[in-house]
C-alpha positions as YAML, in Angstrom:
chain: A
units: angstrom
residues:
- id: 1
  name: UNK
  ca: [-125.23, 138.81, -14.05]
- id: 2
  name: UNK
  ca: [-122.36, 140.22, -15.89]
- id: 3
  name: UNK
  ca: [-121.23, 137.14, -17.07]
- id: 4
  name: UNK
  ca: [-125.08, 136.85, -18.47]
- id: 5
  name: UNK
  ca: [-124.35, 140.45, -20.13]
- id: 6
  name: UNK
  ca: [-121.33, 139.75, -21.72]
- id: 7
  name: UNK
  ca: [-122.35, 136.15, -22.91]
- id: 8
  name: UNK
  ca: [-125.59, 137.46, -24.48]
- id: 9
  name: UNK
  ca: [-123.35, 140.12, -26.42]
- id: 10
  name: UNK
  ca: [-121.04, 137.61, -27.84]
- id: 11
  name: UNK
  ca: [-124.51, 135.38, -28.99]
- id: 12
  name: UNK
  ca: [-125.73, 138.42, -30.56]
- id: 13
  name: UNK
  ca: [-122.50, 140.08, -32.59]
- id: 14
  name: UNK
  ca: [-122.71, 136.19, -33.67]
- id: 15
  name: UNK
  ca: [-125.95, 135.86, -34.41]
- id: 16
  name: UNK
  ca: [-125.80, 138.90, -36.39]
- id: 17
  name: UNK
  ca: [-123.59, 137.28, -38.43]
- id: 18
  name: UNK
  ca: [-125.43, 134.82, -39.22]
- id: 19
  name: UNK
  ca: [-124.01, 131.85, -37.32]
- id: 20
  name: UNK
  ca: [-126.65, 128.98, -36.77]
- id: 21
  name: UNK
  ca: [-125.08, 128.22, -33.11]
- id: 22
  name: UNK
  ca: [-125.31, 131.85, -31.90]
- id: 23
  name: UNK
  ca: [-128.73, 131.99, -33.82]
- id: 24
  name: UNK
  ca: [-129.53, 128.89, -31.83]
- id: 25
  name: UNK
  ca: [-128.46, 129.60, -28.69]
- id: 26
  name: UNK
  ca: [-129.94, 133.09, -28.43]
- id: 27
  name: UNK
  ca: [-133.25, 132.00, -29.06]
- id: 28
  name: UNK
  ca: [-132.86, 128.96, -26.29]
- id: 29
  name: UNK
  ca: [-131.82, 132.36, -23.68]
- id: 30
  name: UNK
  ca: [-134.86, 134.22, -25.05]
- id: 31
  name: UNK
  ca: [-136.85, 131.32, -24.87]
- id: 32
  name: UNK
  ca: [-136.14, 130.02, -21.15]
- id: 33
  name: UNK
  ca: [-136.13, 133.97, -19.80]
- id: 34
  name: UNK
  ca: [-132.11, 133.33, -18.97]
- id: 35
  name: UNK
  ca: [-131.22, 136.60, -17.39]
- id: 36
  name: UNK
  ca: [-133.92, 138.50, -18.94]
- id: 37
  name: UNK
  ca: [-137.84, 138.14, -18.65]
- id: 38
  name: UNK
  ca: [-139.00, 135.16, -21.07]
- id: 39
  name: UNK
  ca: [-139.22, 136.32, -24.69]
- id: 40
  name: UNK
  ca: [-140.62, 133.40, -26.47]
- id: 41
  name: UNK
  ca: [-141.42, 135.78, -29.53]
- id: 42
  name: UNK
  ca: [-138.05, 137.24, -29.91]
- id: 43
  name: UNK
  ca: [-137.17, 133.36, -29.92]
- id: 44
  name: UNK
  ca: [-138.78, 132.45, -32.74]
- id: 45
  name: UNK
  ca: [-137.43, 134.96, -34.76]
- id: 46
  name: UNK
  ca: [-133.56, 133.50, -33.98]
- id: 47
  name: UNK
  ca: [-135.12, 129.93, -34.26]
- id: 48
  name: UNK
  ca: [-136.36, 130.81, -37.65]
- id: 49
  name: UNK
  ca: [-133.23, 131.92, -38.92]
- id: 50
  name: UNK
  ca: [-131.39, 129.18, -37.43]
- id: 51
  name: UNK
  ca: [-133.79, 126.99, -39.30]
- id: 52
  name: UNK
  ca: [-133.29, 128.40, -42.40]
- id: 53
  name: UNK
  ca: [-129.72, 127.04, -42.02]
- id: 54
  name: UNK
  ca: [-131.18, 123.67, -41.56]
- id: 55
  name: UNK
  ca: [-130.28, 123.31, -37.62]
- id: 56
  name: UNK
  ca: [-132.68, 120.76, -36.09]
- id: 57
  name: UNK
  ca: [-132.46, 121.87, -32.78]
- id: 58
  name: UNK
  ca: [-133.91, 125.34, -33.76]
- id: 59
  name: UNK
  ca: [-136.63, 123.35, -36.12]
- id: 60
  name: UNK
  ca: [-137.78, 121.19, -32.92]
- id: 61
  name: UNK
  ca: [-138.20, 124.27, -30.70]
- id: 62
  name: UNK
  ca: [-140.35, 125.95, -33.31]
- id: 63
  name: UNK
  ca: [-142.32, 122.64, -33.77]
- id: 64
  name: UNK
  ca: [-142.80, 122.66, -29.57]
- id: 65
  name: UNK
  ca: [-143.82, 125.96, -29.63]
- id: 66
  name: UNK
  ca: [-146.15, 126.13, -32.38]
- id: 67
  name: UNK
  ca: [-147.85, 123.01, -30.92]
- id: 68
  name: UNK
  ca: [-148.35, 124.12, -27.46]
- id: 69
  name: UNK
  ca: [-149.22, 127.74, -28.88]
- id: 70
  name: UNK
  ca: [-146.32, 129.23, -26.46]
- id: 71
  name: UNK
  ca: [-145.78, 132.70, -26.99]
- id: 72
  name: UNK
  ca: [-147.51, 132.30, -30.56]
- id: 73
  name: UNK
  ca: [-151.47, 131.23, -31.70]
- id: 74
  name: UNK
  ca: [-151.27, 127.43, -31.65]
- id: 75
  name: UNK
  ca: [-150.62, 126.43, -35.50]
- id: 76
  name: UNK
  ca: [-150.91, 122.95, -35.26]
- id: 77
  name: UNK
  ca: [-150.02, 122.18, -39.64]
- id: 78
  name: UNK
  ca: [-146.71, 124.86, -38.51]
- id: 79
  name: UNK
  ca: [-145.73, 122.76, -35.78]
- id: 80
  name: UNK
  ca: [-145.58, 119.57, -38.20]
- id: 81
  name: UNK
  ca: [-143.42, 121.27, -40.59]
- id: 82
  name: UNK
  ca: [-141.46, 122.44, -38.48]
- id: 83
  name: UNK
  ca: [-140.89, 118.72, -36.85]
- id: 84
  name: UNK
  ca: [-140.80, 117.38, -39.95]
- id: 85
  name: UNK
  ca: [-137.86, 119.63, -40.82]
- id: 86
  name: UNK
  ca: [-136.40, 118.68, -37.04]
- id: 87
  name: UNK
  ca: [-136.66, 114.84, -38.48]
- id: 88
  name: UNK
  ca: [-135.58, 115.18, -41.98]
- id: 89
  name: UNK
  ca: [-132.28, 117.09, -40.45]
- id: 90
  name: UNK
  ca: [-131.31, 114.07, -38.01]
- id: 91
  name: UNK
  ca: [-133.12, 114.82, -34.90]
- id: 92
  name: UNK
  ca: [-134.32, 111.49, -33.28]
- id: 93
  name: UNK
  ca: [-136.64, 113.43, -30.89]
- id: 94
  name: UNK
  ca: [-138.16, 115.35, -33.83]
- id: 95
  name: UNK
  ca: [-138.74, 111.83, -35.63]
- id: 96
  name: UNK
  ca: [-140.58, 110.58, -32.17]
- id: 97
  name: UNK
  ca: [-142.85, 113.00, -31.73]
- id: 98
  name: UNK
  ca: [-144.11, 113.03, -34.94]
- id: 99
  name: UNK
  ca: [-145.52, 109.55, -34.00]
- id: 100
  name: UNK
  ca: [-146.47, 110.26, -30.97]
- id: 101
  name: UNK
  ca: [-148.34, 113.73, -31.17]
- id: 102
  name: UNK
  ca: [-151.54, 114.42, -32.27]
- id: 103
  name: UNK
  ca: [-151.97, 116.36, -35.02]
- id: 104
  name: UNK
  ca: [-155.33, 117.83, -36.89]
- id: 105
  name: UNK
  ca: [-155.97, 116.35, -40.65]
...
């Protein structure tokens, strides 16, 4: 638990800075509830600003979550974008869901 503690410090005096991993990687704790109740809010809010420095991990998260509607109202054209992003940034995963999910015209 301490370990946790001093981990999620270093991720946020990071992520304050601005660094896309520590952005990254904070929302992925917040996300998964790691040593702390599940905050899938909070996560998008790092995932966003990891996004905004084009990291395509962060972009496929916010894609999953906006198309399942986890933690957020289900925003199906969001979740596209997002994925699209994901794809456009080198993320083979990103570029395979896009074919494979459903989305609404």
């Amino acid at each position: 638990q301490r370990q946790m503690c001093i981990r999620d410090r270093w991720y946020r005096e990071a992520a304050q800075r601005g660094e896309a991993d520590a952005l990254y990687n904070l929302g992925a704790m917040l996300e998964r509830g790691a040593g702390r109740p599940r905050d899938v809010r909070d996560a998008v809010a790092w995932f966003r600003r990891a996004s905004d420095q084009r990291d395509a991990q962060a972009q496929l998260n916010l894609g999953l979550i906006y198309y399942r509607g986890e933690g957020v109202e289900r925003d199906l054209p969001q979740a596209r974008a997002f994925l699209q992003l994901a794809a456009l940034n080198g993320n083979a995963r990103a570029k395979e869901l896009l074919e494979r999910l459903k989305f609404a015209e």
